[in-house]
N, C-alpha and C positions, 0 to 999 in steps of 0.2 A: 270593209263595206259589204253590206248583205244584198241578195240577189235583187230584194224588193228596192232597192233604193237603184240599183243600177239598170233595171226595167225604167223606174221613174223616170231615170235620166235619158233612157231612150225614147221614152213617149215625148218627153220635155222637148228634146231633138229634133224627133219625129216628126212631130206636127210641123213646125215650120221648115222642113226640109220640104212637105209634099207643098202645102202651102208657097214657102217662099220659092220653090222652083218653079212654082205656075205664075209667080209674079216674073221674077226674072227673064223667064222666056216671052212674055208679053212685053217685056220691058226693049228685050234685045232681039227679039228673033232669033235666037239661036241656040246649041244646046252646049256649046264650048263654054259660055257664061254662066251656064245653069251648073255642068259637071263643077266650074271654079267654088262655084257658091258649096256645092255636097261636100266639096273636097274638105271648104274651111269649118263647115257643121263636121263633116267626120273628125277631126282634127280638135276642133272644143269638146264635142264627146269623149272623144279619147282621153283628153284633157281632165274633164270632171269625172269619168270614169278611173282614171287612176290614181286617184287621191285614198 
């Protein structure tokens, strides 16, 4: 996999990590919810990144 497609998949990520963490935290008040949510976006990145 070349560099341009693995930036791709970080912008892909990206966005709905800063996005969905401002929802989450709205959601719950708290930021133990929001770290759960980064964790599982880290974790799918990882994921499509090591392919």
């Amino acid at each position: 996999m070349n560099i341009s497609r693995k930036l791709g998949i970080l912008v892909f990520c990206g966005v709905p990590a800063i996005i969905g963490g401002g929802i989450v935290y709205a959601i719950f008040g708290s930021y133990v919810p929001v770290l759960v949510y980064e964790v599982i976006l880290l974790l799918a990145a990882g994921g499509f990144a090591s392919k």
